[in-house]
Every structure is written in C-alpha cells, then in structure tokens.
DSSP file (Angstrom, degrees, kcal/mol; ACC not computed):
  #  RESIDUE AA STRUCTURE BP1 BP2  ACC     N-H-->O    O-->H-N    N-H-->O    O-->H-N    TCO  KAPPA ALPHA  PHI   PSI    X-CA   Y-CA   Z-CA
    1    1 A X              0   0    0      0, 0.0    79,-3.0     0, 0.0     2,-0.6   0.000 360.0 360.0 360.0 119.6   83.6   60.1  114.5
    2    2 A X  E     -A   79   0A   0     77,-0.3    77,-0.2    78,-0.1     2,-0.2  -0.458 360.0-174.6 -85.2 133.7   84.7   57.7  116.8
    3    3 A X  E     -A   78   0A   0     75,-2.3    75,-1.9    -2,-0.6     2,-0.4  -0.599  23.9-140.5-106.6 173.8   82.3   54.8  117.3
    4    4 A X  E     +A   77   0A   0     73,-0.3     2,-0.2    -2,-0.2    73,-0.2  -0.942  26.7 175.6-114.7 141.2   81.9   51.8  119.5
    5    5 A X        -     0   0    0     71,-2.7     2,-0.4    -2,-0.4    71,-0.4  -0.857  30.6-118.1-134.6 175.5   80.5   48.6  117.7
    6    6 A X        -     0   0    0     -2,-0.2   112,-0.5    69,-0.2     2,-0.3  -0.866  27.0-160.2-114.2 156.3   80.1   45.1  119.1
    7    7 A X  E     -B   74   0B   0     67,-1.5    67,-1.3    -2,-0.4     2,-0.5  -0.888   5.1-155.3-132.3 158.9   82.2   42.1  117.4
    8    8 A X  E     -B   73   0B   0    108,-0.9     2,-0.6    -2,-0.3   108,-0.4  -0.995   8.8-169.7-155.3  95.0   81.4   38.1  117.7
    9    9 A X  E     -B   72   0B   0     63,-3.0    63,-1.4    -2,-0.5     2,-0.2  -0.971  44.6-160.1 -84.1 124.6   84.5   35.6  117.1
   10   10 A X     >  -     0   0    0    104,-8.3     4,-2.1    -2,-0.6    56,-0.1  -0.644  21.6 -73.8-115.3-154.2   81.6   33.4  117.1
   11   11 A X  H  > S+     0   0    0      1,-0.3     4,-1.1    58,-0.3     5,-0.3   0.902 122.7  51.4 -53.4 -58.7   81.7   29.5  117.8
   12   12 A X  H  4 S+     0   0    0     53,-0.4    -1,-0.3     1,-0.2     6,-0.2   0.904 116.3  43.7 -20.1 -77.0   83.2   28.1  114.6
   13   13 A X  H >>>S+     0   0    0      2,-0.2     5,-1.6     3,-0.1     4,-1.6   0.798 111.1  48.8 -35.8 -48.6   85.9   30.4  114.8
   14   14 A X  H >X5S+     0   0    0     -4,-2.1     2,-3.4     1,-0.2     3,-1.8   0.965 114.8  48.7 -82.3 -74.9   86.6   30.1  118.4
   15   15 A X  H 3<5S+     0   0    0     -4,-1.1    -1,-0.2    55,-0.5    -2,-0.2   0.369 107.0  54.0 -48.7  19.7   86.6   25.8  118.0
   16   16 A X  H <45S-     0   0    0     -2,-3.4    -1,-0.3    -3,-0.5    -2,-0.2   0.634 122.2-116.0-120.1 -42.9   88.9   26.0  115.0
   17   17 A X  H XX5S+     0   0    0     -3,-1.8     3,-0.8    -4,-1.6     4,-0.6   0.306  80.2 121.5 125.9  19.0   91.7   28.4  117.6
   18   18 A X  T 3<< +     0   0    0     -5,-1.6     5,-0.3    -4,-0.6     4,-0.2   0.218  34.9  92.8 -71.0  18.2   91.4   31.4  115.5
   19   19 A X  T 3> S+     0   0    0     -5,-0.3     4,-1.6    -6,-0.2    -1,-0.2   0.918  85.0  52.2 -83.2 -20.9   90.1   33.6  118.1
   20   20 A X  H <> S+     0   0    0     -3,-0.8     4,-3.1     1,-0.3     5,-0.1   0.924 115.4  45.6 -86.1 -47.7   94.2   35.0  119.0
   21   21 A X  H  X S+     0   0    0     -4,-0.6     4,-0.7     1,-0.2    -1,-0.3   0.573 118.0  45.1 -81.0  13.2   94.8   35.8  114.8
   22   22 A X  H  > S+     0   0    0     -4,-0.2     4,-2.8    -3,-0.2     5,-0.2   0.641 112.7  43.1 -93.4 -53.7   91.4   37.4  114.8
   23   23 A X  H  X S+     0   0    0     -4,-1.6     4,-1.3    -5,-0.3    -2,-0.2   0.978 118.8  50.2 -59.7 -45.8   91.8   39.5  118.0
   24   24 A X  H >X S+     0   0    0     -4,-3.1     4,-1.9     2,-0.2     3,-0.7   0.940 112.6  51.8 -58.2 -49.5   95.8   40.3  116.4
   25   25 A X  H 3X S+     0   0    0     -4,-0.7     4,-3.9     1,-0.2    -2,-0.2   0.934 103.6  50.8  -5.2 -89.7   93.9   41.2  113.3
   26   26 A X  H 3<>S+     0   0    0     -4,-2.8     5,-1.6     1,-0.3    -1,-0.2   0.686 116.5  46.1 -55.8 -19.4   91.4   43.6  114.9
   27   27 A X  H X<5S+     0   0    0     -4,-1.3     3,-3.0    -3,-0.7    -1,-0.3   0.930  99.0  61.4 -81.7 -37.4   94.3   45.3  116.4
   28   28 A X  H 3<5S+     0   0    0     -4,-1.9     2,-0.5     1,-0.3    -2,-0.2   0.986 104.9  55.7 -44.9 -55.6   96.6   45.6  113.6
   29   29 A X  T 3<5S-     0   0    0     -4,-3.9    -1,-0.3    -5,-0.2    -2,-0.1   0.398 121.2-109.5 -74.9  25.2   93.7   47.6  112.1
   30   30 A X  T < 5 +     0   0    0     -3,-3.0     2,-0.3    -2,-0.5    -3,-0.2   0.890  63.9 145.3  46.1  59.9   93.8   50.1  115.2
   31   31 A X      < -     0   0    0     -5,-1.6     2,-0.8    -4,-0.2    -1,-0.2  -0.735  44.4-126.9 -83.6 161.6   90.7   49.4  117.0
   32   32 A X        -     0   0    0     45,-0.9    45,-0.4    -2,-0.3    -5,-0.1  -0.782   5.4-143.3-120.4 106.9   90.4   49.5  120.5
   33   33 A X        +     0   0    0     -2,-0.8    43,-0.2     1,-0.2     3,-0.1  -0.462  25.7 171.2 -66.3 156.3   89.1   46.7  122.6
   34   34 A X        +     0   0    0      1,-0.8   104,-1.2    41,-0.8     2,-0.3   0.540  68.4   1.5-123.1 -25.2   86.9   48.4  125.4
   35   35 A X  S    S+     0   0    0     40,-0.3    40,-1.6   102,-0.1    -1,-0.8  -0.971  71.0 169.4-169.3 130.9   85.3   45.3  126.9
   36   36 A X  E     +C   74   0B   0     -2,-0.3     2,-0.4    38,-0.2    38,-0.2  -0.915   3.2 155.3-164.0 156.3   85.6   41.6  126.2
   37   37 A X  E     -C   73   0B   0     36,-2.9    36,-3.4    -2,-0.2     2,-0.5  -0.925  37.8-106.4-146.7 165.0   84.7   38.5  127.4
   38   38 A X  E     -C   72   0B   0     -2,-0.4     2,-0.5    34,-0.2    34,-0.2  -0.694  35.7-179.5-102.5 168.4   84.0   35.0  126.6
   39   39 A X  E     -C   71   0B   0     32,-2.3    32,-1.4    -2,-0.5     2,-0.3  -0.957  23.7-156.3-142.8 149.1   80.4   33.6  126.7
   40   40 A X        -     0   0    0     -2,-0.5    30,-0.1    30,-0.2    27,-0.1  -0.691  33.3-145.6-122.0  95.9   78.9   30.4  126.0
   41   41 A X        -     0   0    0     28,-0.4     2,-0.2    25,-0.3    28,-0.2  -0.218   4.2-128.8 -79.9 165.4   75.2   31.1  125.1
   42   42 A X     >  -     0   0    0      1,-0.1     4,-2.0    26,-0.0     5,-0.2  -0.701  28.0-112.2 -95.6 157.6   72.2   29.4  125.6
   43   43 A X  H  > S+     0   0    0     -2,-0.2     4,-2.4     1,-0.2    24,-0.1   0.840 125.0  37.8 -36.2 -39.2   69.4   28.4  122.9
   44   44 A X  H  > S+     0   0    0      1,-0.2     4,-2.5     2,-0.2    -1,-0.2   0.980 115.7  49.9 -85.0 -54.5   67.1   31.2  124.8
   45   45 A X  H  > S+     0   0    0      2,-0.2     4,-1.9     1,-0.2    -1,-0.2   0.844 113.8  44.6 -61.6 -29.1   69.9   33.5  125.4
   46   46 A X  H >X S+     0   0    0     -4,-2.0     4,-1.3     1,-0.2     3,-1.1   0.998 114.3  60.5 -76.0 -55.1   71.1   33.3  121.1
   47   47 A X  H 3< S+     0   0    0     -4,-2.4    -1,-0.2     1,-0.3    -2,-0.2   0.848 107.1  36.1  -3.7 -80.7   67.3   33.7  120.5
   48   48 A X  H >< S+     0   0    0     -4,-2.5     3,-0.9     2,-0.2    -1,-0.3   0.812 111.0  58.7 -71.4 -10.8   67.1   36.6  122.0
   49   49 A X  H << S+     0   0    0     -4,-1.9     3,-0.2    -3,-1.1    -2,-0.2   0.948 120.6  34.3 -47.8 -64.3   70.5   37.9  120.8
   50   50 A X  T 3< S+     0   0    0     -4,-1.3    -1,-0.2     1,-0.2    -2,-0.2  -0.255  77.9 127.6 -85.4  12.1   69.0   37.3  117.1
   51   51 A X    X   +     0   0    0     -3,-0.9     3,-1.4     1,-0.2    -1,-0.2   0.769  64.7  71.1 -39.8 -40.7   65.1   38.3  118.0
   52   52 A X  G >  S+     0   0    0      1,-0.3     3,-0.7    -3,-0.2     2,-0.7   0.941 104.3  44.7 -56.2 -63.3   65.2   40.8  114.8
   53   53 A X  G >   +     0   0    0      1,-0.2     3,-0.9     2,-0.1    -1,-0.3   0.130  69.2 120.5-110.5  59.0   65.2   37.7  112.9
   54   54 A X  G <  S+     0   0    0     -3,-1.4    -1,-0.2    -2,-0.7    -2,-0.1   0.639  79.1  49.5 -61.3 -35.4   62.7   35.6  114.3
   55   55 A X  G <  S+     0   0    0     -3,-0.7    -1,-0.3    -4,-0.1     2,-0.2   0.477  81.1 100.8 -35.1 -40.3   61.0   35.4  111.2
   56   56 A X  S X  S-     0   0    0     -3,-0.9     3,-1.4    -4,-0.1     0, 0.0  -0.474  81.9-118.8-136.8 129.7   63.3   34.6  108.9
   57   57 A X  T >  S+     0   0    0      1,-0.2     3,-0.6    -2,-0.2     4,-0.2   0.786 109.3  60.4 -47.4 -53.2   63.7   30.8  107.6
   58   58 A X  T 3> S+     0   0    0      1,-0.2     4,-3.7     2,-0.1    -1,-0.2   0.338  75.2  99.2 -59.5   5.5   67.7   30.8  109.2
   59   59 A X  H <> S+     0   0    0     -3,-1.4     4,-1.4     2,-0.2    -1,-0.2   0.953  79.5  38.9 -81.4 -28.9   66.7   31.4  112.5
   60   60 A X  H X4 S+     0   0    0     -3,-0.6     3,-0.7     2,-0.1     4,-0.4   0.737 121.9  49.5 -35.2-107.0   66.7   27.8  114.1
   61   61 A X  H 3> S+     0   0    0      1,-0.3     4,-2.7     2,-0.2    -2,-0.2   0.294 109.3  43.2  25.8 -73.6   69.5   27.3  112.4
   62   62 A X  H >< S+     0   0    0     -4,-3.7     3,-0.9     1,-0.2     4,-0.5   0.995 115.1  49.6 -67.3 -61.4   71.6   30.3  113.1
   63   63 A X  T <X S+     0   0    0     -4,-1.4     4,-1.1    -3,-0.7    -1,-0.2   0.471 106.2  60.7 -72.3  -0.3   70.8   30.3  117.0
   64   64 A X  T 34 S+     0   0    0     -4,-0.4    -1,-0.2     2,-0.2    -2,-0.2   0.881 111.1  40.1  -9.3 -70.4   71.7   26.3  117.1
   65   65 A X  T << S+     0   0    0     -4,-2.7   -53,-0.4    -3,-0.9    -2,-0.2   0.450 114.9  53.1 -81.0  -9.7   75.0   27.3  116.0
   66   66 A X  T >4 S+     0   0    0     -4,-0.5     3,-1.0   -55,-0.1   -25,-0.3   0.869 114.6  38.8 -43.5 -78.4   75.1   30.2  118.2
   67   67 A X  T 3< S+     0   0    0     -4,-1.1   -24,-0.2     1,-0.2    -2,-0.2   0.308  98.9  98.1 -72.0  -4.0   74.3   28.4  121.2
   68   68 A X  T 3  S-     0   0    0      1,-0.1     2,-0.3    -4,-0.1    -1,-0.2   0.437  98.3 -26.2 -75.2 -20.0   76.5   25.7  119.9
   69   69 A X  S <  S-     0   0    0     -3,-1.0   -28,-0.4   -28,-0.2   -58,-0.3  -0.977  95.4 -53.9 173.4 168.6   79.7   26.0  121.5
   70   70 A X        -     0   0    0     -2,-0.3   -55,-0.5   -30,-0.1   -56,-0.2  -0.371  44.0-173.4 -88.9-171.8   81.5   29.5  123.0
   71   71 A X  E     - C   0  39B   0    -32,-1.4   -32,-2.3   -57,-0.1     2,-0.5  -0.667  20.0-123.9-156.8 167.3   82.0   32.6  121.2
   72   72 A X  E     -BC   9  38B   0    -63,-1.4   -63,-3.0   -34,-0.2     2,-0.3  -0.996  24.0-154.7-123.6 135.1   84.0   36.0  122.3
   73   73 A X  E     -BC   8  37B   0    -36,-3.4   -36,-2.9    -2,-0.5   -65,-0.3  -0.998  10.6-165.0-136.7 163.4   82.4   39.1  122.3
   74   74 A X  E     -BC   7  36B   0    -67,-1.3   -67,-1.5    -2,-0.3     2,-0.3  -0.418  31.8-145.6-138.3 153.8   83.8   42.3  122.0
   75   75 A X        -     0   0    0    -40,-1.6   -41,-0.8   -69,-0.2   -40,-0.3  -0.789  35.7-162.2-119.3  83.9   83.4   46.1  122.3
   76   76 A X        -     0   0    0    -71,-0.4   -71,-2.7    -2,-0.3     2,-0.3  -0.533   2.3-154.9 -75.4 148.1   85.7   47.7  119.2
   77   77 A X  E     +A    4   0A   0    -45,-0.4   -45,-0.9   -73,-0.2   -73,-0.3  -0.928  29.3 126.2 -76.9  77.2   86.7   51.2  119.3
   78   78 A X  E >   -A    3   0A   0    -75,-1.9   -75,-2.3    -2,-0.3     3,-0.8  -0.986  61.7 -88.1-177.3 147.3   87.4   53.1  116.6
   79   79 A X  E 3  S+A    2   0A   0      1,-0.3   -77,-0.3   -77,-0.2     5,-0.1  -0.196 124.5   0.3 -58.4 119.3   87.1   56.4  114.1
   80   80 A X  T 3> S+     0   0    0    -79,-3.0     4,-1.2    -2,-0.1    -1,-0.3   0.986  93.4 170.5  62.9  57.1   84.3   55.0  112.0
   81   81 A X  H <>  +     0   0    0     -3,-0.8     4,-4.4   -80,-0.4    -2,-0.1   0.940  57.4  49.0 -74.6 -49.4   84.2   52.1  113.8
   82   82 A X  H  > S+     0   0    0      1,-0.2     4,-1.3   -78,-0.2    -1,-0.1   0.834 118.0  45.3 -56.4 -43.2   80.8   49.9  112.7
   83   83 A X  H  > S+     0   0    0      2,-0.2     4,-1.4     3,-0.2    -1,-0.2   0.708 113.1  51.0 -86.4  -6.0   81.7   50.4  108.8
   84   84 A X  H >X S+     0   0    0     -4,-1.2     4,-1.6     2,-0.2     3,-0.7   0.979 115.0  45.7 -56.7 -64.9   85.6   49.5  109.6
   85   85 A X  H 3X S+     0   0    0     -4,-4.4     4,-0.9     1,-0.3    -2,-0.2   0.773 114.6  41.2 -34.3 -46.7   84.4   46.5  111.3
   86   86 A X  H 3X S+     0   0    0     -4,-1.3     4,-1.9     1,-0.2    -1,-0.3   0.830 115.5  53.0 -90.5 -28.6   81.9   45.4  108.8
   87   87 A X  H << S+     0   0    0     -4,-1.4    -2,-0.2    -3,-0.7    -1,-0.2   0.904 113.7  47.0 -72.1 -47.0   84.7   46.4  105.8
   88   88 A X  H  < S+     0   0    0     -4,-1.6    14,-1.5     1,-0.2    15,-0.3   0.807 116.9  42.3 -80.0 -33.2   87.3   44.0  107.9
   89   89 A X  H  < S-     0   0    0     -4,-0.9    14,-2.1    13,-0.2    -1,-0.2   0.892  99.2-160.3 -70.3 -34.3   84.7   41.2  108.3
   90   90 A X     <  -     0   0    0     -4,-1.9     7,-0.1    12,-0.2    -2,-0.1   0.263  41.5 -18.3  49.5 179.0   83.3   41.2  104.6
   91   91 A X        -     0   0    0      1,-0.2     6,-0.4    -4,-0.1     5,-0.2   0.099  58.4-125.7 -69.4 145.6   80.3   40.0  103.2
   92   92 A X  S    S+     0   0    0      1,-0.1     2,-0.6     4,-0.1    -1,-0.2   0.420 105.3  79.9 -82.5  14.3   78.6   37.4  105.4
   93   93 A X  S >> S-     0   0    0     18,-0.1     3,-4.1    14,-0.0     4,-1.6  -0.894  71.1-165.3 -79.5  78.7   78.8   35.1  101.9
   94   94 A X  T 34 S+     0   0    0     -2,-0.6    -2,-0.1     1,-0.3    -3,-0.1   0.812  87.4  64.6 -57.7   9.1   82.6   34.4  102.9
   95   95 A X  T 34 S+     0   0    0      1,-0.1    -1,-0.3    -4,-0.0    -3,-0.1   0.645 109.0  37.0 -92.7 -10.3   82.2   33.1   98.7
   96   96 A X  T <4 S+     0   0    0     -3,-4.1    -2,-0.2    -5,-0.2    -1,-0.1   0.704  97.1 120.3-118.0 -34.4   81.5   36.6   97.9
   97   97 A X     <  -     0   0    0     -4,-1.6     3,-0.1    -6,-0.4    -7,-0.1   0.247  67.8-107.2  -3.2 114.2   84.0   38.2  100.4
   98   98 A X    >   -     0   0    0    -11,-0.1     3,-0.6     1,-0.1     6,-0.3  -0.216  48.2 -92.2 -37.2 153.6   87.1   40.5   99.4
   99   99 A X  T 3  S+     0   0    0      1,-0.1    -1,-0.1     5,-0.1     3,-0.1  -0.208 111.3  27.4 -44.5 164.4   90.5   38.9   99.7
  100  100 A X  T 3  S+     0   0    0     -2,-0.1     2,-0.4     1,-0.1    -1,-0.1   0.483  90.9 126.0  30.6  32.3   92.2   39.4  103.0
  101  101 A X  S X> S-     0   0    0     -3,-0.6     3,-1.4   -12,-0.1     4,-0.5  -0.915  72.4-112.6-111.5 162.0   88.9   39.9  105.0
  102  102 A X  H 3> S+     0   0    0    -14,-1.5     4,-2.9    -2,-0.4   -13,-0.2   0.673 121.9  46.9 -39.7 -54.8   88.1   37.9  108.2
  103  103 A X  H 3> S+     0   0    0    -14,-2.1     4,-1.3   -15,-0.3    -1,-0.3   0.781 110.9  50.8 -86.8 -42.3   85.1   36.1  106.3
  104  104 A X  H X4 S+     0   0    0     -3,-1.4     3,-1.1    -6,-0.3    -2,-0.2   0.788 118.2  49.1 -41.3-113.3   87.6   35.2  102.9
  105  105 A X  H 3< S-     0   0    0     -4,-0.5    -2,-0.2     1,-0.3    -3,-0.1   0.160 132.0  -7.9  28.2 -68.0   90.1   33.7  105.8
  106  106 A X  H 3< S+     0   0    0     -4,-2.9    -1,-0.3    -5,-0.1    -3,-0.2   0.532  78.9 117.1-170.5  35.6   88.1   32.0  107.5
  107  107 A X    <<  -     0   0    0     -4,-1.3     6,-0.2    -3,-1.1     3,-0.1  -0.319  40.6-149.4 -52.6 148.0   84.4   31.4  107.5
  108  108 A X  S    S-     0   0    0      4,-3.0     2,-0.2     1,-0.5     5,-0.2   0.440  76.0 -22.7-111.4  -9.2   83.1   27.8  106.6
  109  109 A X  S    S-     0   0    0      3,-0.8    -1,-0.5   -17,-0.1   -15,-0.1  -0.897  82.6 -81.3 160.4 167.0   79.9   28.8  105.0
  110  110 A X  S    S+     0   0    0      1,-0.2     3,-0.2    -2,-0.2    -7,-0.0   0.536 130.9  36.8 -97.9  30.1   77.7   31.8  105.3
  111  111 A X  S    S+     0   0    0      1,-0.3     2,-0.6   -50,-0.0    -1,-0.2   0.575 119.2  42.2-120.5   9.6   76.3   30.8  108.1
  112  112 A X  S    S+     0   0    0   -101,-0.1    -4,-3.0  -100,-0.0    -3,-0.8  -0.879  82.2 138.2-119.3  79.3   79.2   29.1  109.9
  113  113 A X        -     0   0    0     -2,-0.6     2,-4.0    -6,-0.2    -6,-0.1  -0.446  62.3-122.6-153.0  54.2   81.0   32.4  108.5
  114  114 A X  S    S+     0   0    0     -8,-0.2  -104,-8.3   -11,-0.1     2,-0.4   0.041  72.5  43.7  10.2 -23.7   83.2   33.2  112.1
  115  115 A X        -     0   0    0     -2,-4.0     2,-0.4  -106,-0.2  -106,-0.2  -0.979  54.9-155.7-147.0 160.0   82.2   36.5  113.1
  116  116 A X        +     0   0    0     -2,-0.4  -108,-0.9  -108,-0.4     2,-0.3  -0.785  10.4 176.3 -95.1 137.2   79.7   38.8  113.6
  117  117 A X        -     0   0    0     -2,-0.4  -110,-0.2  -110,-0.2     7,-0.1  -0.827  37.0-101.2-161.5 124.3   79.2   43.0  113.7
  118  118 A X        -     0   0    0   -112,-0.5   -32,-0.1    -2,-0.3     3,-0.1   0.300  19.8-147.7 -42.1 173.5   76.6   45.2  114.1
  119  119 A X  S    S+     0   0    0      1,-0.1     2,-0.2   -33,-0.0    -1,-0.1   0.847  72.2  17.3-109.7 -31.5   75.3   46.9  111.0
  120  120 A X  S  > S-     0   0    0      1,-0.1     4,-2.6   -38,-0.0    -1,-0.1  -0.734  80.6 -99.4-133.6 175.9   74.1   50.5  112.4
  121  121 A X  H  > S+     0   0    0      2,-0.2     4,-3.4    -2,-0.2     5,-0.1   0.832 118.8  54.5 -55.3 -35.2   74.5   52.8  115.6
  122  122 A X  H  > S+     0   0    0      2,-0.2     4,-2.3     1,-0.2    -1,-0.2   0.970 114.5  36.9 -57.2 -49.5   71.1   51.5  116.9
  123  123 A X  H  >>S+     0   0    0      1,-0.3     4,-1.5     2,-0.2     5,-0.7   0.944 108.9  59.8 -74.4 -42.6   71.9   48.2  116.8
  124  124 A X  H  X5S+     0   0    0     -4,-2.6     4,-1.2     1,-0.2     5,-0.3   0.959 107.8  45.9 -46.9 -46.5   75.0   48.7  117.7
  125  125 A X  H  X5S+     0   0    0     -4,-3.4     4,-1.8     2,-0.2    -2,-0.2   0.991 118.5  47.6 -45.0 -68.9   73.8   50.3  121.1
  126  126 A X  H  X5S+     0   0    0     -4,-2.3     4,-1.1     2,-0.2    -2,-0.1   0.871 110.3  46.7   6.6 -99.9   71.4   47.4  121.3
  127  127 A X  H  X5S+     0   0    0     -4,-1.5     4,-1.5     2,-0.2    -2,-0.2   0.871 109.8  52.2 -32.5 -74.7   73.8   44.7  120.6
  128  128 A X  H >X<S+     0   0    0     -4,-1.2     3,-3.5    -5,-0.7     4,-1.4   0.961 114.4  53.9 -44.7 -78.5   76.9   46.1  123.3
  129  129 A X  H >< S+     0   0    0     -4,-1.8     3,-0.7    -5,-0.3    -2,-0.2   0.756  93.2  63.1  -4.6 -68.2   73.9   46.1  125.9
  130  130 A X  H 3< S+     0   0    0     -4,-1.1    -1,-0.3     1,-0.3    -2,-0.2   0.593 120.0  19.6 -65.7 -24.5   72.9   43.0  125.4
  131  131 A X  H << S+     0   0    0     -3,-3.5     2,-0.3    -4,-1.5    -1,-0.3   0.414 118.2  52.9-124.3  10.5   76.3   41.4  126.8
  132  132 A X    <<  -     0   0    0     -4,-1.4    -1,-0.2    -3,-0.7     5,-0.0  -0.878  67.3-136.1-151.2 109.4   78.1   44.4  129.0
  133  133 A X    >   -     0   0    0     -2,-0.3     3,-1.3     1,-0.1     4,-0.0  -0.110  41.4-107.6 -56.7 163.2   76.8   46.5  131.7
  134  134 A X  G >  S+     0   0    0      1,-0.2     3,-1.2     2,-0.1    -1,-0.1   0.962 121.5  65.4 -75.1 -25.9   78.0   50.3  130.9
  135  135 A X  G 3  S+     0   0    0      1,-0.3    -1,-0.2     3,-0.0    -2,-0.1   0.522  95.9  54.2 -71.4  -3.2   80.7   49.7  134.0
  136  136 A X  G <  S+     0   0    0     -3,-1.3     2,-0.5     1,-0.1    -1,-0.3  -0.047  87.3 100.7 -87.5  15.9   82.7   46.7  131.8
  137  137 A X    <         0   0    0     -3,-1.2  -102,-0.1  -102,-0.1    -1,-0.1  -0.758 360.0 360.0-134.5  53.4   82.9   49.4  129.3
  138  138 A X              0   0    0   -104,-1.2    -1,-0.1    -2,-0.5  -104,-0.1   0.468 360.0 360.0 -71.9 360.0   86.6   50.9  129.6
C-alpha cells in the first residue's frame, strides 16, 4: 500500500551540509518527494510540532534544538512508506542504529540524531498537515 509519511533533515543535519546526501539517499531507496520545503521554526511553532510530548523531561530540550537553526521537511512517497522511512532512519539512539542507516551515518547524539519520521498513519496525517496545505502536495 502506498503511503505518504513526513520526513525532517532536521537542523544538525542541515548545519553540518548533509541535507543533498540525505535527500540522494531517500531517493536511491525509491521514494517520492511530493512536497518539500525548507523551514526555520520558531520555539512556539517546534512546540507545537512536538505537543504529544509536552510532558516528557526532553521537551525543552528537543524544541530548542528544533527551533535552533533550519531544518527541511518533506512529504515521502512510497509502497509502505512510514515503516521504509523509519527502517532507513534507524533507531533514534544513532548508538543503537543498524549500519548503513541515516541515524548510524550521521546523527550526533539521540537527540541531535538528524532526522525525523512519523511513526503511524495518524500521525503521519497530523504531522504532513502541520507544514503543507493539501495544494503543495504533488
């Protein structure tokens, strides 16, 4: 079943210049970008990106480093798209990460850990929302 998920080079990545072997990446592995742009968020805007974990001890933290510098995000395309994505990123511990995913590569830590992808359809719905009107959506 082909899905759409949303993908995050997020800041780390993009200030280190990795966003062009990430993007080559995500093609090699036959996705389809549908819609992407770059963003620079703000504390309020990563906040609300990351509401779900408002709770959660890393949430300063994470939307600091969010909001921290720009980021690209993405609309992939693809049969089985959300667990391709998350298989390509690997475990958001890039110390626990497969070889020769994104997160191995080139993540700095797991929270400085270069990209992000939703985890389920919902969120995935969500997520795409949250940065692309359905008419940026080719």
């Amino acid at each position: 079943m082909t899905e759409r998920t949303l993908a995050i080079i997020k800041p780390d990545a993009v200030g280190r210049r990795l966003a062009g072997t990430i993007i080559a990446r995500i093609e090699a592995e036959g996705f389809q970008i549908r819609a992407m742009k770059r963003v620079h968020l703000s504390k309020a805007q990563a906040e609300g990106f990351y509401a779900v974990h408002r709770e959660r001890p890393f949430f300063a933290s994470l939307t600091a480093f969010m909001s921290s510098g720009p980021a690209i995000v993405m609309v992939l395309e693809s049969s089985g798209g959300i667990k391709k994505w998350r298989t390509l990123m690997g475990a958001t511990d890039p110390a626990k990460a497969d070889a020769g995913t994104l997160r191995k590569e080139f993540a700095e830590s797991i929270e400085r850990n270069a990209t992000h992808g939703s985890d389920a359809p919902d969120t995935a719905a969500y997520e795409i929302g949250y940065f692309f009107a359905g008419i940026e959506l080719i």
